[in-house]
Every structure is written in structure tokens, then in C-alpha cells.
C-alpha positions in Angstrom: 2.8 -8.4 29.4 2.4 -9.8 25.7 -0.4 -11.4 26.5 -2.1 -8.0 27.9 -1.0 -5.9 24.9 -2.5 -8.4 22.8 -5.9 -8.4 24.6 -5.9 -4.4 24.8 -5.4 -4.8 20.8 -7.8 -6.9 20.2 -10.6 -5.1 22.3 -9.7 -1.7 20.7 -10.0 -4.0 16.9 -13.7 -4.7 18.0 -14.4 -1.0 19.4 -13.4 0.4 16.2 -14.3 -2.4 14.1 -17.0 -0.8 12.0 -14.6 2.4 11.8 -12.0 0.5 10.4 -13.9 -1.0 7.6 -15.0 2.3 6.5 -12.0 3.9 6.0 -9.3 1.1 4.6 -11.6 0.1 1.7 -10.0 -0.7 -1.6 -10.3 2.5 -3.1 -8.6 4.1 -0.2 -5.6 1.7 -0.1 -5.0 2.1 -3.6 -4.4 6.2 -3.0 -1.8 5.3 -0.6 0.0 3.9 -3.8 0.0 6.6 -5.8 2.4 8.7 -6.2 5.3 6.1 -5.4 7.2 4.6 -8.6 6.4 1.0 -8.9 8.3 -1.6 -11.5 6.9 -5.1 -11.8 8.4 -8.2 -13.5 5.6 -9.9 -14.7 7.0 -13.2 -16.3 6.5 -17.4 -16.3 9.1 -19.3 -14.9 12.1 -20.1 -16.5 12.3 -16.8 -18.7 15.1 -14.8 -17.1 13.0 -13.0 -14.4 15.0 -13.5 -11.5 18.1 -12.0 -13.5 16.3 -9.3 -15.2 15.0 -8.3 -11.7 18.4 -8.5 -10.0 19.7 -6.2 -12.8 17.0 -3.8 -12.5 17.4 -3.6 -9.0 21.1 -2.5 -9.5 20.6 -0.7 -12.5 17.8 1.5 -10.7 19.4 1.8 -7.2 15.7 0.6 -6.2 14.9 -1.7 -3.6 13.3 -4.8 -4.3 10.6 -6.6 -2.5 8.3 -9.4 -3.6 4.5 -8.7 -4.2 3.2 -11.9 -3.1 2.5 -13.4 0.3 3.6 -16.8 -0.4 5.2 -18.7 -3.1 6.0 -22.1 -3.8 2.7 -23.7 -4.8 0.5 -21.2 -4.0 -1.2 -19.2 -7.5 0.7 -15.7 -7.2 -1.4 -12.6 -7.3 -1.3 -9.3 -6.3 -1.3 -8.6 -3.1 -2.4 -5.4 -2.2 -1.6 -4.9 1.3 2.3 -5.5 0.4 1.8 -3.2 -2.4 0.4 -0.1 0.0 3.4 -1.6 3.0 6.6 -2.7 1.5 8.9 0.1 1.4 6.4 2.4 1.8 8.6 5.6 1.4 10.8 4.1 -1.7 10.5 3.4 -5.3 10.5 -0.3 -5.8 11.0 -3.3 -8.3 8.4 -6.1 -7.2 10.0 -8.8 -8.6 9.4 -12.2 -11.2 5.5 -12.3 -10.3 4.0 -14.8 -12.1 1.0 -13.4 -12.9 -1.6 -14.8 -15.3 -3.8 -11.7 -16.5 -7.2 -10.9 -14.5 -9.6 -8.4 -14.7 -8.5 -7.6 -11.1 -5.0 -7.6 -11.9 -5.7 -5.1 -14.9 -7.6 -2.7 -12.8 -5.0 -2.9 -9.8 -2.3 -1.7 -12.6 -4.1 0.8 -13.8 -5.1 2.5 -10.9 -2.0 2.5 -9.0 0.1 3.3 -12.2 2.3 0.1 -11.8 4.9 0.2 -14.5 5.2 -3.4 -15.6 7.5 -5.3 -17.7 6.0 -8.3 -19.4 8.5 -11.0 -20.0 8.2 -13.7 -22.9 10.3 -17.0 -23.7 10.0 -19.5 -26.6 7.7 -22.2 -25.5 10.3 -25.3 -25.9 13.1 -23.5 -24.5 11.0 -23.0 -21.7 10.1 -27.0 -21.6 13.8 -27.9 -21.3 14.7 -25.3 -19.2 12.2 -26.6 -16.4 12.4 -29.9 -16.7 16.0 -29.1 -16.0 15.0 -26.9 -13.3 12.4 -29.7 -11.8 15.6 -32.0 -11.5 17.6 -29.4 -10.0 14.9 -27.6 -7.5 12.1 -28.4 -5.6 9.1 -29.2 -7.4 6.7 -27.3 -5.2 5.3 -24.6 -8.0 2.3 -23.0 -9.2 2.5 -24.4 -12.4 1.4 -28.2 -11.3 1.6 -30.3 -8.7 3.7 -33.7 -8.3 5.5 -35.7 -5.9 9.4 -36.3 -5.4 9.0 -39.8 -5.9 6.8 -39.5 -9.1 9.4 -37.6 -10.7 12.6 -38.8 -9.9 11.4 -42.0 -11.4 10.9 -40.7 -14.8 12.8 -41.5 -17.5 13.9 -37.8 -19.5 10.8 -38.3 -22.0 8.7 -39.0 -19.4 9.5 -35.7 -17.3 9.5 -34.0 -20.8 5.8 -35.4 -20.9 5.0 -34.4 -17.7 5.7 -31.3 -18.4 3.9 -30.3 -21.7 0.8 -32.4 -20.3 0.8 -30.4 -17.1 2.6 -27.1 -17.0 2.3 -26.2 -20.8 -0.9 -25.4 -20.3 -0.4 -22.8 -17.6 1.9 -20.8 -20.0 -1.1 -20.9 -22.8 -3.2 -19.7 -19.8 -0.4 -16.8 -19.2 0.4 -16.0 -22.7 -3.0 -15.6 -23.8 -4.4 -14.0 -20.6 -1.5 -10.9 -21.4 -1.4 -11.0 -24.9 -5.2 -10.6 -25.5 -5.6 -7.7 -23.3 -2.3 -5.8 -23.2 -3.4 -3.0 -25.9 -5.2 -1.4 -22.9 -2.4 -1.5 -21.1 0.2 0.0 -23.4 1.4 2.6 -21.3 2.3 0.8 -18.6 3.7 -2.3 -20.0 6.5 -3.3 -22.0 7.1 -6.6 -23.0 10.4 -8.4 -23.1 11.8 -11.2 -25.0 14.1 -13.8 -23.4 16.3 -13.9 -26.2 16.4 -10.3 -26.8 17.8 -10.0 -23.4 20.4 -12.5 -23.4 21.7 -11.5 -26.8 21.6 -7.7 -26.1 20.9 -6.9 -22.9 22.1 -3.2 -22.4 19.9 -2.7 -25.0 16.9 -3.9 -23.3 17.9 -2.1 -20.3 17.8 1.0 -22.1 14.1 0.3 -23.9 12.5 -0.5 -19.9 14.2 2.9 -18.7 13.1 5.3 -22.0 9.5 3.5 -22.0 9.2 4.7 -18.4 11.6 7.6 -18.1 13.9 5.8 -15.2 17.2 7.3 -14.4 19.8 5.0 -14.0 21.5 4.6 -10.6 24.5 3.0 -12.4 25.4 2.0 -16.1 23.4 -0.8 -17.4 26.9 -2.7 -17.7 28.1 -2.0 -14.5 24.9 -3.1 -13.5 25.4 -6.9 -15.4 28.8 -7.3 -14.1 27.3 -6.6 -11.2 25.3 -9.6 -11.0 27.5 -11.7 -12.4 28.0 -15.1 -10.2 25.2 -14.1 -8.0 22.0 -16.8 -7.6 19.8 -16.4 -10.2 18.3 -19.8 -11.0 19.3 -19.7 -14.5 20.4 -22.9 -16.4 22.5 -22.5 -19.1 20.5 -19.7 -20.1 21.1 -20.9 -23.9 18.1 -20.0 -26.3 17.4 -22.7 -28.6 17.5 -25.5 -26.3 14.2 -26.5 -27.1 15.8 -27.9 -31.2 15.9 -31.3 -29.3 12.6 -32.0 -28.6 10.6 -34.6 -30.6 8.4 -33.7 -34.0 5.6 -35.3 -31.8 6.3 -32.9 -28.8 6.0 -29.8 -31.0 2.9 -30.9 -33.1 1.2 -31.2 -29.2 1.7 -28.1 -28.3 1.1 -26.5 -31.4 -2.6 -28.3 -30.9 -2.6 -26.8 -27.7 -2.2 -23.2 -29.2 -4.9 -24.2 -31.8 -7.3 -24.0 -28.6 -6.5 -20.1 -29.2 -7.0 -19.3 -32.9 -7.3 -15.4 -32.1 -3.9 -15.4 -30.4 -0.8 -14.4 -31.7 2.0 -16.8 -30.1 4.9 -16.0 -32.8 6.6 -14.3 -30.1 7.4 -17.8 -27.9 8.0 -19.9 -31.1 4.7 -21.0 -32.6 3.6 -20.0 -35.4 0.1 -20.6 -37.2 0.1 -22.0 -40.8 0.1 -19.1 -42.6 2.9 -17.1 -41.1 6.4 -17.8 -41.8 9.3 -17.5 -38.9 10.8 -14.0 -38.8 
């Protein structure tokens, strides 16, 4: 009986075929978002997203889906048949994509009016914290690939190594990508700083909900306590982690950010020649 239904599916796919492509174009699926209330977490790994979208969820009495088809170590994007199909008749958080900037991306914000919070975390926290997280987790990420048995043979320099030759680079690619091209944005995006939300995070709470007029389903500290002991996949979640890494370390990445004279990067730690730490 499956088997029929299937065939009968199939043969009415090819009757209507050229029908079909006419009508679900791009343009067309993009109407069917409008309208809805949208919130997505873009962020890199290890800055907090999984919390903040846990809180959000909670704090906004949304539900939350995720926006990608796949994850592990597949590049995340957009995917615009989940946006038109998950929770179709609800507001919703899509949450922690990690989303480096496109032209594509940009235009798929705009036109569907997601609201988007843009999340930022000093750069050698963010070392520590995954090399911790590599140790802990699977290593199957967007970020790089490796194998088990490469990495748990490391010594802790080593993995440290690994990571600034192989991952750091990604977050220059994200940071970059968003920072060069958020102006156009500004509307729809507010950005978030890792430590901002761990040392005040009610406060932050309150800045995503004004900047894009949210009521709250429950007080944003009801909302922490909330999540409180639930999984996460944070650490320690300890800014300033990243004081033990090497003079050597630090003057590699800053190199890397060189690469992007044009860029401002104060807000994940690095800072050009001329500017002071505020």
C-alpha cells in the first residue's frame, strides 16, 4: 500500500512538475515568512549560544527549532525550506547558527525580517574553551576537520596549536564576514558580548527584547533560574581563561588579524597598535 501511494506521488510530482517550479520559487517562499516573528542566534562556537538560546526560549515563551538541516561537520547555512516549515503558525527562536556572513545570508535576513542576535567572545577565551570542548565532545565540527586518534595524542600545546592553526581562522572568517557588513543590517541585529552576558545577563536580556520590542513570557530571572542545571555545553563559562596562553600564541593570532587591517576586532580581545584596551 506504501509502495502504491508512493508511485501515485511520484507520478502526480512529474504531471505537475513544471507547475511546481513556477509557483515555489524563492521569492514566493520567502512571503510565506513574513509576517511570523523570527529570532536567530547567530554566534561561533564556544560563546554562550546554546545558553543564551535556552534562555530566550524561556524568556520569550517561543518555541525553538534549529535552522539547519545538519550539523556536525557540515558548513551551517540557512535553510530556507525549515525557515518557511518549522513551526509554521508560531514565533520562533532558531537557535546557535553558526553562520559566517554571505551575501545570501544578508539578503535572506532582510527580506524575511529575521531579527538576529549577533554573538561575540574574546578570541583566546574562545581557544581554551574549545580545546576544552574538543577533549570533552566529539570532534566532528564545522570549524576543521581531525581524527580521534590525532587528537587524543596531543600533548595540551599541541591541541592548543591545532587549534589557532586550524579553527582560528574560521572565527577571522566569521568575525570579519559580520563585522564588515553589519551597518546594513542595524535594524535587525544586535550584537552580544560573551562577557556582557555572563556578568550581567538580565541586562542583556532586556537590550535583545527593547531592540526588537519582545514581550516577555516570564521575568528574565525566572527565565535563568530556569535553565539552571540544564545541558548547555558550557565549560566553566569563566571569561579570561585565555590569560594562560603563551606570548607566542597571542602574537600569531594577532598576525592573523593583521590579514584584516580594515577590521575592528577590539570587541574579541585584539587590539591594533594604536588603540589602547578599554
Amino acid at each position: 500500500m506504501i509502495d502504491i501511494s508512493s508511485k501515485l506521488i511520484r507520478a502526480a510530482y512529474f504531471l505537475f512538475r513544471p507547475f511546481i517550479s513556477l509557483i515555489l520559487t524563492e521569492r514566493f517562499l520567502l512571503s510565506l515568512v513574513k509576517g511570523r516573528r523570527h529570532l536567530l542566534v547567530i554566534a561561533p562556537m564556544k560563546s554562550g549560544s546554546t545558553w543564551l538560546s535556552t534562555i530566550l526560549e524561556h524568556l520569550t515563551g517561543w518555541r525553538t527549532s534549529l535552522l539547519a538541516p545538519a550539523y556536525c561537520q557540515r558548513g551551517q547555512e540557512i535553510e530556507l525550506r525549515h525557515l518557511v516549515t518549522r513551526n509554521a503558525l508560531r514565533n520562533t527562536v532558531f537557535s546557535h547558527l553558526h553562520l559566517r556572513y554571505s551575501d545570501y545570508s544578508e539578503r535572506i535576513i532582510r527580506e524575511t525580517g529575521l531579527q538576529c542576535v549577533l554573538m561575540t567572545r574574546n578570541i583566546y577565551d574562545t581557544i581554551i574553551s574549545l580545546a576544552d570542548h574538543c577533549d570533552k565532545y566529539s570532534l566532528k565540527k564545522p570549524l576543521f576537520y581531525m581524527a580521534e586518534v590525532d587528537w587524543r595524542g596531543l600533548s595540551r600545546e599541541e591541541k592548543i596549536d591545532r587549534i589557532i592553526d586550524l579553527a582560528v581562522p574560521w572565527y577571522f572568517n566569521f568575525y570579519a564576514g559580520w563585522f564588515s557588513n553589519i551597518e546594513r543590517l542595524n535594524g535587525q541585529i544586535v550584537v552580544v558580548r560573551y562577557e556582557d552576558l555572563v556578568s550581567d545577563t538580565e541586562r542583556e536580556l532586556k537590550v535583545i527584547c527593547e531592540k526588537f520590542g519582545i514581550e516577555q513570557h516570564m521575568a528574565p530571572g525566572e527565565a535563568i533560574s530556569f535553565c539552571e542545571g540544564q545541558p548547555t555545553l558550557k565549560n566553566t563559562g569563566i571569561p579570561g581563561r585565555g590569560a594562560e596562553l603563551s606570548k607566542a600564541v597571542v602574537e600569531k593570532v594577532e598576525r592573523m588579524a593583521s590579514y584584516y587591517p580594515s577590521v575592528d576586532f577590539t570587541s574579541i580581545g585584539i587590539f591594533c597598535k594604536h588603540q589602547e584596551p578599554v
